[in-house]
C-alpha positions as MATLAB code, in Angstrom:
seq = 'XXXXXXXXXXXXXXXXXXXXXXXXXXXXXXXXXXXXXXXXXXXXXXXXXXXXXXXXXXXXXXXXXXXXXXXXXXXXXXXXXXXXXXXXXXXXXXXXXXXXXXXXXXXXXXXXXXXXXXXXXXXXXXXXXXXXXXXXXXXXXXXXXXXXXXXXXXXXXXXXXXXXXXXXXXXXXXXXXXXXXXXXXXXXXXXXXXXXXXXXXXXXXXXXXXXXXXXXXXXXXXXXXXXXXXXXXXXXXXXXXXXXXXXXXXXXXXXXXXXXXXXXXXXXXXXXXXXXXXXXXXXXXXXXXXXXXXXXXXXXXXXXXXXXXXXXXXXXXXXXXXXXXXXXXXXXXXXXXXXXXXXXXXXXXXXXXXXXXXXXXXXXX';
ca = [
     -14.086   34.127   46.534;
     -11.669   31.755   48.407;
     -14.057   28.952   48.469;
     -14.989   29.341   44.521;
     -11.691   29.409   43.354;
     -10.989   25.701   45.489;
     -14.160   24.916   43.765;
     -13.561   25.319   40.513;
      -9.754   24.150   41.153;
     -11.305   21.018   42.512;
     -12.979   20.437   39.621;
     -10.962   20.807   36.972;
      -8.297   18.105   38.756;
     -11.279   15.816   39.090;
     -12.020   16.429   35.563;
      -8.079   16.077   34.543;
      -7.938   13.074   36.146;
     -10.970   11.610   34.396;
      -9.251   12.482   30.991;
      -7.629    9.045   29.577;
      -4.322    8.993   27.191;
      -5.232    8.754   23.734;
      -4.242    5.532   22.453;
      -1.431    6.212   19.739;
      -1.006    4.722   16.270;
       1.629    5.013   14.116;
       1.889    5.587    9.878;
       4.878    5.503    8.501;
       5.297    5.771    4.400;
       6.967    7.597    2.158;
       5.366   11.558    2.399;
       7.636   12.835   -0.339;
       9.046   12.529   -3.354;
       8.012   10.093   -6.406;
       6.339    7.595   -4.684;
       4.537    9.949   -2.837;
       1.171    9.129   -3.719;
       1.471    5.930   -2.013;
       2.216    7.546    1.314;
      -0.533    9.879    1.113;
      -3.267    7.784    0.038;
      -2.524    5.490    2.864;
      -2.024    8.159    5.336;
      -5.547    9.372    4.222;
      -7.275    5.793    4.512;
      -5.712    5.105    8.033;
      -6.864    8.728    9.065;
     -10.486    8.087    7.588;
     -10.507    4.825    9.602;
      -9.160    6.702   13.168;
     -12.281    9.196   12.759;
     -14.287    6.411   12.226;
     -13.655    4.850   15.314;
     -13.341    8.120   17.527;
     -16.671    8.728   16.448;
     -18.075    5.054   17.064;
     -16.586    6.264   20.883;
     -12.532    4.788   20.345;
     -11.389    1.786   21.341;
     -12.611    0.737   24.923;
     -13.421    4.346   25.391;
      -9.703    5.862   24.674;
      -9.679    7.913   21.718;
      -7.460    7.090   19.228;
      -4.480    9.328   17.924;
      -3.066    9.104   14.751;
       1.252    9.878   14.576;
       2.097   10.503   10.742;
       5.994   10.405    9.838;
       7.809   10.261    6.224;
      10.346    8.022    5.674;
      11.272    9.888    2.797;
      11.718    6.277    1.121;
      15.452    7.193    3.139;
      17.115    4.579    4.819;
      18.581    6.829    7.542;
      15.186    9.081    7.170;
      12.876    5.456    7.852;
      14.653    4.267   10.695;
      14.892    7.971   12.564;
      11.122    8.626   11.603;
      10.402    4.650   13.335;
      12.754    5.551   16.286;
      10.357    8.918   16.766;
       7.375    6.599   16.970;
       8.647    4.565   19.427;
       9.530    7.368   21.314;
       5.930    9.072   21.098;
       4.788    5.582   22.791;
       2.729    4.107   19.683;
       1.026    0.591   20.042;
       1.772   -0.572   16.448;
       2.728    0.977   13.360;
       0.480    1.189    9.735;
       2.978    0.923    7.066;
       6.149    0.895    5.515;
       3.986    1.092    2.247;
       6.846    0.235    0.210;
       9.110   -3.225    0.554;
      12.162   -1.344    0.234;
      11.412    0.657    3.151;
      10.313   -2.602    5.192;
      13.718   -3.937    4.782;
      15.210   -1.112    6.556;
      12.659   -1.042    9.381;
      11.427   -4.559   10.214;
      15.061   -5.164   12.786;
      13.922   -2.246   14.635;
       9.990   -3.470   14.620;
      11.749   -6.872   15.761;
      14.356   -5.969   18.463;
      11.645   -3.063   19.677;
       8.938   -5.772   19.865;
       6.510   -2.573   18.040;
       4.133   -4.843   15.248;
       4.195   -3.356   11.424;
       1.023   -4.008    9.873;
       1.806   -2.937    6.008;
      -0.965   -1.970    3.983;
       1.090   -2.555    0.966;
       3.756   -4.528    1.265;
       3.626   -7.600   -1.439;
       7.703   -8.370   -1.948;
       7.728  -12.435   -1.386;
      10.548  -12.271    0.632;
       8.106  -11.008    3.430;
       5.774  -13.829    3.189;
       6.022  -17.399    5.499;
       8.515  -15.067    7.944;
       7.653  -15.401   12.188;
       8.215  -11.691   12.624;
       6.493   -8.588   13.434;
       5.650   -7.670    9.877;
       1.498   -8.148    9.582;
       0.892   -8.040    5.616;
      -3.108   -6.781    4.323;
      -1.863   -7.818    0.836;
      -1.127  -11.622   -1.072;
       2.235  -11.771   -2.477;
       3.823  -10.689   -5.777;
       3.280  -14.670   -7.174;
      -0.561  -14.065   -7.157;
      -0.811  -10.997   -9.230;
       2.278  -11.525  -11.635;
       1.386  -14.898  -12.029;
      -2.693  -14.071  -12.966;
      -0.485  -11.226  -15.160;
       1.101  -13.986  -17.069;
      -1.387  -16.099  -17.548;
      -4.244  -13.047  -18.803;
      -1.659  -11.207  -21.294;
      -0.066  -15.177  -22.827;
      -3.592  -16.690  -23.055;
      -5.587  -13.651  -23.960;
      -3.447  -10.968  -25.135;
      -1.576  -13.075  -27.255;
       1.854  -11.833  -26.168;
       4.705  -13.945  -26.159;
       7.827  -11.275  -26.450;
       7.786   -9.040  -23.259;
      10.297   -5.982  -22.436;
      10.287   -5.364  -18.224;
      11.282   -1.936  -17.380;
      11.828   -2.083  -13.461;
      12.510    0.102  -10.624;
      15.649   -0.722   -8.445;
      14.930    1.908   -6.014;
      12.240   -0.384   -4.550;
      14.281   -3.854   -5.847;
      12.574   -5.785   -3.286;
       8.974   -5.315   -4.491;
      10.150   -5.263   -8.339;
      12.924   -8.248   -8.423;
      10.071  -10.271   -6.338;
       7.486   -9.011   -9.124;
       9.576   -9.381  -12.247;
      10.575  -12.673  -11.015;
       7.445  -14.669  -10.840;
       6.108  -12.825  -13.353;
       9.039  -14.447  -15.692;
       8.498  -17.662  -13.702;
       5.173  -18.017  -15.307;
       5.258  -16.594  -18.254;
       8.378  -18.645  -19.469;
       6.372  -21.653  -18.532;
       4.086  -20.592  -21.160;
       6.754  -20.042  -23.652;
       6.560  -16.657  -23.250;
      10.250  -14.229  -23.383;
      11.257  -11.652  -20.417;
      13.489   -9.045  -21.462;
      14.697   -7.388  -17.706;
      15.625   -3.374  -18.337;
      16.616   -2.294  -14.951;
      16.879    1.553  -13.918;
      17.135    3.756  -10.669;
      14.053    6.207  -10.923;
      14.737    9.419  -10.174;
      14.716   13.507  -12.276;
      17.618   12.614  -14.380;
      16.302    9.327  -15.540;
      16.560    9.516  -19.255;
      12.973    7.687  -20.487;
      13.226    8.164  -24.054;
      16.514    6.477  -24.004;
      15.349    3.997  -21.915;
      12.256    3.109  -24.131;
      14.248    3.503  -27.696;
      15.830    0.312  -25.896;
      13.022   -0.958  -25.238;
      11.188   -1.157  -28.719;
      14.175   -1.844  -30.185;
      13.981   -5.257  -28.637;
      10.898   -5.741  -30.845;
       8.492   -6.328  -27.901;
       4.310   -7.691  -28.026;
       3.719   -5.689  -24.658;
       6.365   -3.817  -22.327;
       5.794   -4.477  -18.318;
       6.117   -1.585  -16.197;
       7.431   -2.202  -12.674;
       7.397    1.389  -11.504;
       5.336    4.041   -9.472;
       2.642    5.603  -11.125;
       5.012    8.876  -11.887;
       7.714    6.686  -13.820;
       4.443    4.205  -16.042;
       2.813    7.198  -16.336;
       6.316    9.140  -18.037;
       7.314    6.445  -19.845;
       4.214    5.997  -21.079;
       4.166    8.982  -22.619;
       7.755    8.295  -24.202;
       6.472    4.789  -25.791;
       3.614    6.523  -27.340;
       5.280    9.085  -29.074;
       7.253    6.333  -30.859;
       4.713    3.545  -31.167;
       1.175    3.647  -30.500;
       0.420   -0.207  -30.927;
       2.797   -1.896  -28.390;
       0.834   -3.322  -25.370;
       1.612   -1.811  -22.108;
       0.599   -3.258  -18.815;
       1.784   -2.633  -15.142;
       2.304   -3.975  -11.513;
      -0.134   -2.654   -8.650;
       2.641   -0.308   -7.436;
       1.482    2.388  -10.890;
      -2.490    1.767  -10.274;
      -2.977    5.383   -8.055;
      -4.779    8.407   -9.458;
      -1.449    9.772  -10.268;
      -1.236    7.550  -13.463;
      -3.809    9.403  -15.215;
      -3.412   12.505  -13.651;
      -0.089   12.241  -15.283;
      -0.093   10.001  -17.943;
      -3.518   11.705  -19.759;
      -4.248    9.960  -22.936;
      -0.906    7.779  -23.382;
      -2.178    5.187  -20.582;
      -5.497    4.994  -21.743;
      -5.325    1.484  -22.639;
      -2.858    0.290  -20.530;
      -3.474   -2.532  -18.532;
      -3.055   -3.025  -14.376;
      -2.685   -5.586  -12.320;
      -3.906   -5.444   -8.399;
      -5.581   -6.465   -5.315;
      -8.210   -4.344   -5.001;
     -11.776   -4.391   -6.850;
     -12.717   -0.696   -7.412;
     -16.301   -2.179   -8.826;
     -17.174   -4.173   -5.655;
     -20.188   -3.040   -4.376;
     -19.371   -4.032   -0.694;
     -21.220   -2.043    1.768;
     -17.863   -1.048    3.651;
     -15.880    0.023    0.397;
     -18.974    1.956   -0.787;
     -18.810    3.955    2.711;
     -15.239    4.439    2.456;
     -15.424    5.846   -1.207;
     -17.836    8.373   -0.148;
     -16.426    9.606    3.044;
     -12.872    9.853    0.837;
     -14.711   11.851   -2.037;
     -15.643   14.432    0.834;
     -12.546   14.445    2.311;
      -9.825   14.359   -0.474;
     -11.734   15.232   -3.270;
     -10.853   12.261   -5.258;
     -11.252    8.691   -5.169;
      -9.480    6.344   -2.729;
      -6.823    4.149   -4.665;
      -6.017    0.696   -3.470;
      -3.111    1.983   -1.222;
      -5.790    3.840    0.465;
      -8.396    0.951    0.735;
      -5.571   -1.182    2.074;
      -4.519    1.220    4.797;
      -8.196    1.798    6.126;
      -8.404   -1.631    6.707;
      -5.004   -2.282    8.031;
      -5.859    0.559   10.327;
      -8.883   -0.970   11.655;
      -7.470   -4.091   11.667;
      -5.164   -2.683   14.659;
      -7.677   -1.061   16.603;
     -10.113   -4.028   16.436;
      -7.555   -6.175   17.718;
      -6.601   -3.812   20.720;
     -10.254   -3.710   21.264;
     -10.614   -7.418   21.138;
      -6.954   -8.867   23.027;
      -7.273  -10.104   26.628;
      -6.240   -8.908   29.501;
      -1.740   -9.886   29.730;
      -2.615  -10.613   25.616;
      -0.113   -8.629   23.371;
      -1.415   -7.017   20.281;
       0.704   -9.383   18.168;
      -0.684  -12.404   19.302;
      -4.546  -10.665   19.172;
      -3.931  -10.140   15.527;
      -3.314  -14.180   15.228;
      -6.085  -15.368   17.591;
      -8.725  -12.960   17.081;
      -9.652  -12.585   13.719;
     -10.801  -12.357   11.394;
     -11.265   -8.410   10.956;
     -13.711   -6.657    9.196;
     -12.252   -5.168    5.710;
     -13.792   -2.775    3.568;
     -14.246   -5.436    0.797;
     -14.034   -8.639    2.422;
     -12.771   -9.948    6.268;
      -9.155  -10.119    6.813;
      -7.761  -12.593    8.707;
      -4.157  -13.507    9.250;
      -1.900  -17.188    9.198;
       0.575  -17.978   11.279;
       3.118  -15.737   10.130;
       0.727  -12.653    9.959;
       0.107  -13.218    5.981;
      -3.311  -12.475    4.474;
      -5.026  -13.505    1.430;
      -6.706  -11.297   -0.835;
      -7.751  -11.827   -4.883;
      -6.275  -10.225   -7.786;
      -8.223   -8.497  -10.392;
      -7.184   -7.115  -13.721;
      -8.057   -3.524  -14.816;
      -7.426   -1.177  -17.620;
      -7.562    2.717  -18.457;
     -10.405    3.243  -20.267;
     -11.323    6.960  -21.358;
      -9.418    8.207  -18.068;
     -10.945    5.929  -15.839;
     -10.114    2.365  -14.235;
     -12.442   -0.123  -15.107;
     -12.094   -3.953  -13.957;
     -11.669   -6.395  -16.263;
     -11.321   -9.682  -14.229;
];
């Protein structure tokens, strides 16, 4: 009996010690609240992409843990959520997925030396920057600017109202801004409206001003809860006026929420939800299994940010750190098209135009 049990003891310290540390990977995006349907859809694409791998056998045989934590779109909540991934020994972090929240944590990703590869991070001020900050996304001047041109040239709009959300100023002053940049160049009018979303936001007051200002279209720079609300508030009033929004409203939430006042409404984005791509058409079916619904572009973005990472652990030499494998060894496979990064860890991606059509988003360009 003596010799069994220093058998078996024997082997389960051989076995113990044959066991590698999971390799750890951070998320960090905003879990609750009104932008929470950003958070969660890319919390759900990174997680689809870590059972992807683990399955495929992880990265250089190390599985592959995923560490979720909200920043509650907090300040104080962001940077004590980043400080807990740090602590549980991450190798890089997928997110913030807003830009407000990667002004608050990009010093810590910098003095930490921990890389930030955002899914959805589009705020210019982010872009041509030697930092830690890896962006999946092209800059607000792509899509506002595409946004100008499509609703001046083929709209016929010249008199625009922008409602915009100052609880994420970075990504909507950045928006708003070369939106009007554009569209003035045109001969088009901005009208800027201005508002901190949250549940005592008055909307109908907010549109009254609005259409009193006589507008062709109003511009929604909001999450999907706040186009999809006020939405709702312009159609009650007037059913004609043209309404069209940033990426940041294009989630599932818009017309879970917004029902039959977005239909219509036009969107502006990075991500082609009719591309046939082999890797998107994978993703969309695993995420139908799993969630139940289909993956948005926050989702998209965050499967491929996530495999962006663990290809380029897989890929960096021996001394190499991950930062500088996501510079020299691209470009990484995406689920619509390769990603590869410049200098200053920007990417490049195409913007597409799409519209709510019978409860449904349908490209248009």
């Amino acid at each position: 009996m003596l010799r069994l049990a220093a058998s078996l003891l024997l082997v389960a310290i051989l076995s113990a010690c044959g066991q590698r540390e999971p390799l750890r990977i951070g998320f960090l995006g905003g879990l609750s609240g009104r932008v929470a349907d950003l958070g969660e859809a890319g919390r759900n694409g990174a997680q689809i992409a870590i059972e992807e791998v683990n399955r495929a056998g992880g990265v250089n045989g190390r599985q592959v843990e995923l560490i979720v934590r909200d920043d509650g779109q907090s300040t104080e909540k962001a940077v004590a959520a980043f400080n807990e991934l740090i602590a549980a020994g991450v190798e890089a972090v997928i997110g913030p997925m807003t830009s407000a929240m990667a002004e608050v944590v990009l010093p810590a990703a910098q003095s930490s030396g921990i890389v930030l590869v955002s899914p959805t991070v589009t705020a210019g001020s982010f872009f041509g920057r030697d930092d830690n900050l890896f962006l999946i996304m092209s800059s607000t001047r792509e899509e506002a600017s595409l946004s100008a041109e499509y609703h001046y040239t083929q709209s016929g709009v010249r008199r625009v109202v922008a409602i915009h959300d100052l609880q994420n100023r970075a990504y909507t002053e950045s928006w708003l801004r070369d939106f009007t940049v554009a569209f003035q160049e045109k001969g088009g009018e901005v009208l800027p409206i201005g508002f901190a979303s949250g549940p005592d936001v008055d909307s109908g007051a907010m549109v009254r001003a609005a259409l009193g200002k006589k507008p062709d279209a109003i511009l929604l720079v909001t999450s999907a809860l706040d186009a999809a609300r006020l939405a709702q508030k312009v159609r009650e009033s007037n059913a004609g006026v043209l309404l069209f929004a940033s990426q940041w409203a294009t989630t599932e939430r818009l017309i879970e929420l917004g029902g039959r006042a977005v239909d219509g409404m036009v969107l502006h984005n990075y991500f082609d939800r009719d591309n046939k791509a082999e890797g998107l058409l994978r993703l969309r079916q695993a995420y139908r299994k799993r969630f139940q619904r289909e993956p948005d572009f926050a989702a998209v973005a965050a499967h491929d940010a996530t495999h962006v990472v663990l290809e380029a652990l897989a890929r960096r030499g021996s001394g190499q750190s991950l930062r500088d494998a996501l510079l020299t060894r691209g470009p990484f496979a995406g689920s619509e098209e390769a990603i590869s990064f410049n200098r200053n860890g920007d990417s490049q991606r195409v913007p597409h135009i799409l519209v709510v059509r019978d409860g449904q988003f349908v490209t248009l360009r």
